[in-house]
N, C-alpha and C positions, 0 to 999 in steps of 0.2 A: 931586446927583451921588452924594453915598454913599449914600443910598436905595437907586438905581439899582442899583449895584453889589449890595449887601447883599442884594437879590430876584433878583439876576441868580446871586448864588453859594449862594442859597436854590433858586433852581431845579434848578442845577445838581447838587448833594447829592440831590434830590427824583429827580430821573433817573437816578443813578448807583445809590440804592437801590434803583430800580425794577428795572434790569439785573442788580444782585448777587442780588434776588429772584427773577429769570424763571431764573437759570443753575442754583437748588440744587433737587435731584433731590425730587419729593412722598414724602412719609413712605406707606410702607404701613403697614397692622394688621398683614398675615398673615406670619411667618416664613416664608424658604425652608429647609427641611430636607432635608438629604442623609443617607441612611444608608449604611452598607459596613459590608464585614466585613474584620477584622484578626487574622485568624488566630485565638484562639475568645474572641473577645468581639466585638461588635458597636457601630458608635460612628456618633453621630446628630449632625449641627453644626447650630445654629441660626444662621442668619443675620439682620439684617434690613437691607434696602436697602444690601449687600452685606456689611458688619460683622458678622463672625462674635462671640457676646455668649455660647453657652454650649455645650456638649459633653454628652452623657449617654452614660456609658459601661456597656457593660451586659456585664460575663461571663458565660461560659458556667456557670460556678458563683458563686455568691455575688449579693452584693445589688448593683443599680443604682447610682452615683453620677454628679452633674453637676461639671462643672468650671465656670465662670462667670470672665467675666473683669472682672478690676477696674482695668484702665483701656484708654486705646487704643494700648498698645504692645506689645500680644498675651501678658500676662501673667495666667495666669490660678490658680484658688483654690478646692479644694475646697468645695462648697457646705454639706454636713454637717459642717466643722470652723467652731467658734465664731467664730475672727476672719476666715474667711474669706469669708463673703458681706457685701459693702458696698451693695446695691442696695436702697433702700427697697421697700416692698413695700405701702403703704398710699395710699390715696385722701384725697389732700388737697383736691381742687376735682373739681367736675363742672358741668357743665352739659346 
């Protein structure tokens, strides 16, 4: 009888993962980017699979910078100040 049970609440976990798996959205590669202009600088949002992650802001004079955000409560962190890029940037596995 506990057997029973135990493969009945093993199946049950096995099906429920299945569903939580079928509901979450496939990861794209490609960013969605938007550009517009704001008055005389130009600003580009990266998206992916809807998560806005980084901003490059480009004036009319001076140099390019990205904004980048560091976490998901829309707070984000110039990417050319020291502390403020948190995003690894290197290749730990491939296959």
């Amino acid at each position: 009888m506990t057997r029973m049970i135990g493969r009945g609440l093993a199946a049950l976990i096995l099906v429920a993962s299945f569903t939580v798996l079928a509901q979450e959205e496939p990861l794209t590669g490609e960013p969605e980017v938007t550009i517009r202009q704001e008055g005389d600088r130009t600003v580009e949002e990266y998206r992916l699979n809807g998560f806005l992650y980084a901003i490059k802001i480009t004036p009319k004079h001076g140099a390019p910078y990205f904004l980048v955000a560091v976490d998901d409560d829309g707070n984000f962190a110039r990417s050319d100040q020291p502390n403020g890029l948190r995003i690894p940037s290197w290749k730990i596995f491939e296959w």
